[in-house]
C-alpha positions as CSV (number, residue, x, y, z in Angstrom):
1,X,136.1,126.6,102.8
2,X,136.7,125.5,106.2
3,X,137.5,121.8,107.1
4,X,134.4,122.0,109.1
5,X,132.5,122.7,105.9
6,X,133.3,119.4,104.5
7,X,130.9,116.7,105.0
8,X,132.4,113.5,106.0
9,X,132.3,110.6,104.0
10,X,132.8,107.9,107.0
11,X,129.5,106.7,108.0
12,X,127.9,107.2,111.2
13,X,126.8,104.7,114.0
14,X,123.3,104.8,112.7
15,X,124.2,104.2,109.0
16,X,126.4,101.0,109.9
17,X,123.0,99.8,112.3
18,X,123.0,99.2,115.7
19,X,125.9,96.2,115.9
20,X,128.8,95.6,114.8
21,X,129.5,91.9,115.6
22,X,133.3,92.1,116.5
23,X,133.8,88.6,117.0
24,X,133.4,85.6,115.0
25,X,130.7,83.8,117.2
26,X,128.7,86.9,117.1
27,X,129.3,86.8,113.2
28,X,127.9,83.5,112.7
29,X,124.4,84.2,112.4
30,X,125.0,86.8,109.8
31,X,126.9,84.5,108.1
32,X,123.9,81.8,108.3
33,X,121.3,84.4,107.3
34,X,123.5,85.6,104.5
35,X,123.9,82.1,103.0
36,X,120.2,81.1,103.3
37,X,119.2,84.4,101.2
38,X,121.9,83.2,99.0
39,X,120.7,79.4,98.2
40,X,117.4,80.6,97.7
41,X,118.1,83.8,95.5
42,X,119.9,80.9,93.2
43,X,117.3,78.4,93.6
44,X,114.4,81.4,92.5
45,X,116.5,82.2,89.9
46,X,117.3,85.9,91.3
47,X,113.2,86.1,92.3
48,X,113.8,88.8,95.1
49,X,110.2,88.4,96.5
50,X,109.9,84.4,97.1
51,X,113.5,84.9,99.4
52,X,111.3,88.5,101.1
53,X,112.0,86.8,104.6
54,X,115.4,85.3,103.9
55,X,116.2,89.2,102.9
56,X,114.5,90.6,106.1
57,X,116.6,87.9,108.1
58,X,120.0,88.7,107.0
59,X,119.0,92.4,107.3
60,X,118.2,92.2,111.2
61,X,120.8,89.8,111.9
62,X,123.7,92.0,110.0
63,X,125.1,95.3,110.1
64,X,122.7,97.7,107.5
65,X,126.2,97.9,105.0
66,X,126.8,94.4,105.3
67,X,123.4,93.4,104.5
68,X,123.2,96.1,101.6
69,X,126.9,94.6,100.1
70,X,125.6,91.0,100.2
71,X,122.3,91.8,98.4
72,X,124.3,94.0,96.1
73,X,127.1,90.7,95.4
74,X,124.2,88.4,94.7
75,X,122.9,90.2,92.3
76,X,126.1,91.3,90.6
77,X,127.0,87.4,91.1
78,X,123.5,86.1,89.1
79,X,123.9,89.0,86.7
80,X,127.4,88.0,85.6
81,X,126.3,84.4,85.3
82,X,123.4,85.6,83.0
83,X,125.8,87.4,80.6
84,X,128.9,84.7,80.2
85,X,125.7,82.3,79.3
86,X,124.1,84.8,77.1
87,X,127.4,85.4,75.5
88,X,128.4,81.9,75.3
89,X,125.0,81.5,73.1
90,X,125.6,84.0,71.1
91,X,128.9,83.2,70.4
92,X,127.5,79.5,69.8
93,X,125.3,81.0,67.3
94,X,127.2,82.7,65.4
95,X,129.7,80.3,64.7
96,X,126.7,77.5,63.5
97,X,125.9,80.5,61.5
98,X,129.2,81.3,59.9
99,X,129.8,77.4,59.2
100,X,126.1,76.9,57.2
């Protein structure tokens, strides 16, 4: 196998979108659009269609794999939160259980 045959696993300009903010100024309104999707993913309680134009937002105003990461961490984030307080309840239960 040549190393021509290999594909490469580094992304290419079209993959990472069309900028890459390189300064922090040009960063800021990724940053904005990213904490408005954010604040009202949590306020939905993870409803991705009511926060359809905060999403769209944060994707035009960020890099395609930025946008993709942040959607990706909010969900992990409210996902995480849903099973410490799921397991918190359970654990809750089972003690009331195991003292009756």
């Amino acid at each position: 196998m040549a190393l021509s045959d290999v594909p490469s696993s580094a992304p290419d300009a079209e993959e990472l979108g069309s900028k890459m903010p390189t300064s922090k100024s040009a960063r800021a309104p990724c940053f904005a659009a990213r904490d408005k999707y954010w604040h009202c993913y949590m306020e939905n309680s993870g409803s991705a269609q009511s926060c359809k134009v905060f999403l769209d937002d944060m994707f035009e105003k960020c890099p395609k794999t930025w946008a993709l990461f942040y959607k990706r961490k909010i969900v992990k984030k409210r996902f995480d939160e849903q099973t410490e307080k799921f397991t918190e309840e359970m654990t809750n239960k089972m003690r009331s259980s195991e003292s009756t």
